[in-house]
C-alpha positions in Angstrom: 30.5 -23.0 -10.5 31.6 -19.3 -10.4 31.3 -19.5 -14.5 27.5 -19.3 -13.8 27.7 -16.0 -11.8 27.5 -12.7 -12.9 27.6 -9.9 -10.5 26.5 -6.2 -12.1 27.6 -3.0 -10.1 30.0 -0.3 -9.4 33.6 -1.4 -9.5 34.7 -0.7 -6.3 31.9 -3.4 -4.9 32.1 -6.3 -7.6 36.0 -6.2 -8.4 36.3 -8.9 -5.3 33.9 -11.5 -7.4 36.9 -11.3 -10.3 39.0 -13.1 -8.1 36.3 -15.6 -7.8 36.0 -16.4 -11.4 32.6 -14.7 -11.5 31.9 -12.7 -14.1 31.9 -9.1 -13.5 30.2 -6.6 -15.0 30.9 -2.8 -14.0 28.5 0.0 -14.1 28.4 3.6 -14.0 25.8 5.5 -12.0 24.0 1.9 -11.1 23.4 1.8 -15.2 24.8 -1.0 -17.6 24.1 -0.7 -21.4 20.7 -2.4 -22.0 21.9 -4.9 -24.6 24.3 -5.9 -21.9 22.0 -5.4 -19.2 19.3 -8.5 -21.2 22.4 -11.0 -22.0 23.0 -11.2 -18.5 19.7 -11.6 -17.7 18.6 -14.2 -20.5 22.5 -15.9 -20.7 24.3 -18.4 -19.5 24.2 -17.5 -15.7 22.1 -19.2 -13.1 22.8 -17.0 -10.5 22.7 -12.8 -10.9 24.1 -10.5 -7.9 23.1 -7.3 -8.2 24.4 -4.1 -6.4 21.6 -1.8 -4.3 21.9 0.8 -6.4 21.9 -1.3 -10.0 18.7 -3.1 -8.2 17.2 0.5 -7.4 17.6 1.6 -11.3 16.5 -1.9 -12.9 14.1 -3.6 -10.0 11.0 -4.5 -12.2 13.1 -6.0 -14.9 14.8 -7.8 -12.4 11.8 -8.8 -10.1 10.3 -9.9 -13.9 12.9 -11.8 -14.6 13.1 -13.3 -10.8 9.5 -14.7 -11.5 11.7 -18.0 -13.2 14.0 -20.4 -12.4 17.3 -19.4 -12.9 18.5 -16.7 -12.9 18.4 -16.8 -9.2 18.6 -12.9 -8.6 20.3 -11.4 -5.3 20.6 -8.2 -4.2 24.2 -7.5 -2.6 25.1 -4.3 -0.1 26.9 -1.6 -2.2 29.9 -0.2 -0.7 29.2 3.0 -0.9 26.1 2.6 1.1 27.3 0.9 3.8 26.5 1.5 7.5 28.5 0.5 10.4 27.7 1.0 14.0 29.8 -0.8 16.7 32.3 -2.6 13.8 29.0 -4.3 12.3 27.0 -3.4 9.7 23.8 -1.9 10.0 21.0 -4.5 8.5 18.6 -2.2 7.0 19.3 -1.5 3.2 17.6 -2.7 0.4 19.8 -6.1 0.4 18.8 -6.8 3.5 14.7 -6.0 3.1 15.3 -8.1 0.0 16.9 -11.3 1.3 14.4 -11.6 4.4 11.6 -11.1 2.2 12.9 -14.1 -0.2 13.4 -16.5 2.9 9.9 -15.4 4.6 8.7 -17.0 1.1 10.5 -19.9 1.1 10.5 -21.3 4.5 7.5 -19.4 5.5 8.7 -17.3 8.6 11.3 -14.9 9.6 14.1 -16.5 10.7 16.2 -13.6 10.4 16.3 -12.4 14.3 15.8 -9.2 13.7 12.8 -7.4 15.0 10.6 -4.6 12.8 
């Protein structure tokens, strides 16, 4: 199963997936080459985990490509941009906002317990 993941970011937040058997794919500055950036997208994967920042540089190619079945496109915290407050992380970056607004879709309400 890990042979159909790809995750795309910096290296210090995607190295763990390696271990997985995912396939990683570093970036500099939230940027992967384009050819590399649309094999990802149109490969072998079916599911895509994107970094914040990577998300932030390519989200209408990514929302675009979203629009069909696989891949399934997720949005993952970036390391660099974490938050902590009281030794848990703070759930408002664009990881979060992304994966409520995916289950609000599917099952139809917020089941996420957090209030906005």
């Amino acid at each position: 199963m890990a042979g159909n993941i790809a995750v795309i970011g910096n290296s210090d937040s995607v190295d763990y997936f390696r271990i997985l058997g995912c396939r990683v794919y570093a970036t500099r500055n939230g940027e992967l080459a384009e050819d590399i950036f649309q094999e990802v997208m149109e490969g072998r994967f079916k599911i895509v985990l994107v970094t914040e920042e990577v998300f932030g540089k390519y989200k209408s190619l990514i929302r675009d490509k979203a629009r069909g079945v696989f891949p399934v496109i997720s949005v993952i915290p970036d390391i660099h941009g974490a938050r902590w407050k009281d030794d848990s992380p703070v759930l408002d970056g664009v990881a979060f906002r992304e994966l409520r607004e995916a289950v609000i879709k599917a099952v139809g309400q917020d089941i996420s317990g957090t209030i906005e």
